[in-house]
N, C-alpha and C positions, 0 to 999 in steps of 0.2 A: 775978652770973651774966651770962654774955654775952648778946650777940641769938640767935645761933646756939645755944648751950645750951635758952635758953626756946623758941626755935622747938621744938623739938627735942619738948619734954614738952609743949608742945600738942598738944589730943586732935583732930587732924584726921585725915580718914585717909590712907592711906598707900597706894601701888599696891599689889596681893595681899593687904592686909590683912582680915585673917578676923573676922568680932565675934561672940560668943559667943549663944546660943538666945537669951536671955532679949533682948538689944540688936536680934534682926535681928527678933524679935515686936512689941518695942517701933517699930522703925523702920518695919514695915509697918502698926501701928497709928497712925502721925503722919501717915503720905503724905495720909490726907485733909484734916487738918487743914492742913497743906503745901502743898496743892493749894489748898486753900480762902482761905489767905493770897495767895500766888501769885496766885491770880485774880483775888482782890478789888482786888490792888497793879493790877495791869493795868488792870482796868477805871476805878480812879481815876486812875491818870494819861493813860488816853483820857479822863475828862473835864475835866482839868485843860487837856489839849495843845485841845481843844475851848474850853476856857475862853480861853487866853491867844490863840488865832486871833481869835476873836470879839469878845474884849473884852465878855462882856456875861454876866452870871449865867442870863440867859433863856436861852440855847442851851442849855445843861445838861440832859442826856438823866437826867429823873427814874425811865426804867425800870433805867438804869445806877447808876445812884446806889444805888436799892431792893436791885437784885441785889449791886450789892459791900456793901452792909451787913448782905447776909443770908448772903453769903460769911465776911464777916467774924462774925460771930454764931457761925454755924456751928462755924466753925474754934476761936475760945474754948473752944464750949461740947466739942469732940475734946480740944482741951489740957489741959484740967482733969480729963479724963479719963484724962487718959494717965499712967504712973507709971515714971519716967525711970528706967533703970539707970545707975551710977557711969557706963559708957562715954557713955551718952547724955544726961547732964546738962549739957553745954556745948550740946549743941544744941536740948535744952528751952529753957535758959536765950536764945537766941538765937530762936527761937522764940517763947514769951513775950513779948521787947521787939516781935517784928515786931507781935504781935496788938497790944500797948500800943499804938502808932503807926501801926497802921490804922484804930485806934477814934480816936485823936486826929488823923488827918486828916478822917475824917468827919465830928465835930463840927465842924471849920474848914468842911470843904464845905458842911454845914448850916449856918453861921453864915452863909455867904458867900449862901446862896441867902434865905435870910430878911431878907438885907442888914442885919445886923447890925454895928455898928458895933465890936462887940467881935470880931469875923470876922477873923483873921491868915490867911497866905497859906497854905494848905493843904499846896504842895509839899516842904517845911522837914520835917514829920513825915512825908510820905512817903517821901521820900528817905533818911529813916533805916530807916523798914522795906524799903523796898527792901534798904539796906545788910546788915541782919538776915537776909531771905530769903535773900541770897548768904550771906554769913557761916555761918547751919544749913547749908548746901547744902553745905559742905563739911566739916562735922561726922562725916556718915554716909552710906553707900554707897545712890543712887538716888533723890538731890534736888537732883537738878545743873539748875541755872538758865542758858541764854544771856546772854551777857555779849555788849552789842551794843558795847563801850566803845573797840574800834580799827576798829569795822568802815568809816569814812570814811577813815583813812589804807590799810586794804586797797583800797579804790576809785581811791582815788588813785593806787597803784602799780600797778593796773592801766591805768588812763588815760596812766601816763606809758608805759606802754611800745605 
């Protein structure tokens, strides 16, 4: 099968595409869990970007920390909840890995603040839910995430002129 073929039969969506009752109830029942991933990603890598300025685990905003892993709780405890239709099981599925990988940056965070020796770099699992959050985001119509990923070379074309 080609590249172009399997593009093709991935369930992402498509401009004017319509999804049937049963997907567009499911889709409005994830947006909190969606939300709740989302934010929790956010909020950790404010204190990651805090981390790596400082160089020091002490700067680390423990009310941020408390909140992205009440985000993150949350957001599970919506998933497990929710019961995917054929169209919306790639973005369950993608969904799912993000929550795995905000629970498993957390623990890195926590490792790192206890100064734990067994404490790995936090951003390595974040960066993969990051990736997940985009990935669902394009699964299903109104989980569209900013993609900041040209926004320095748009700067630059504006500086050069």
């Amino acid at each position: 099968m080609t590249i172009l073929a399997k593009r093709a039969l991935a369930p992402q969506m498509r401009a004017g595409e319509v999804v049937d009752e049963a997907t567009a109830f499911y889709a409005i029942a994830a947006q909190a869990c969606f939300d709740n991933f989302h934010g929790a990603a956010n909020r950790m890598a404010g204190l990651l970007v805090l981390l790596a300025i400082t160089k020091s685990r002490h700067v680390l905003d423990l009310d941020v920390q408390r909140a992205a892993a009440a985000m993150v709780t949350a957001g599970t405890e919506q998933l497990r909840a929710l019961v995917p239709t054929r169209r919306s099981k790639h973005f369950h599925r993608h969904l799912d890995n993000a929550g795995r990988m905000l629970i498993a940056t957390l623990d890195e965070i926590n490792r790192t603040l206890s100064s734990s020796a067994a404490a790995r770099d936090p951003l390595s699992p974040l960066r993969i839910a990051w990736d997940e959050i985009r990935n669902a985001s394009k699964c299903l119509p109104g989980f569209e995430v900013v993609d900041f990923g040209h926004s320095c070379c748009a700067l630059h074309q504006i500086a050069a002129n």
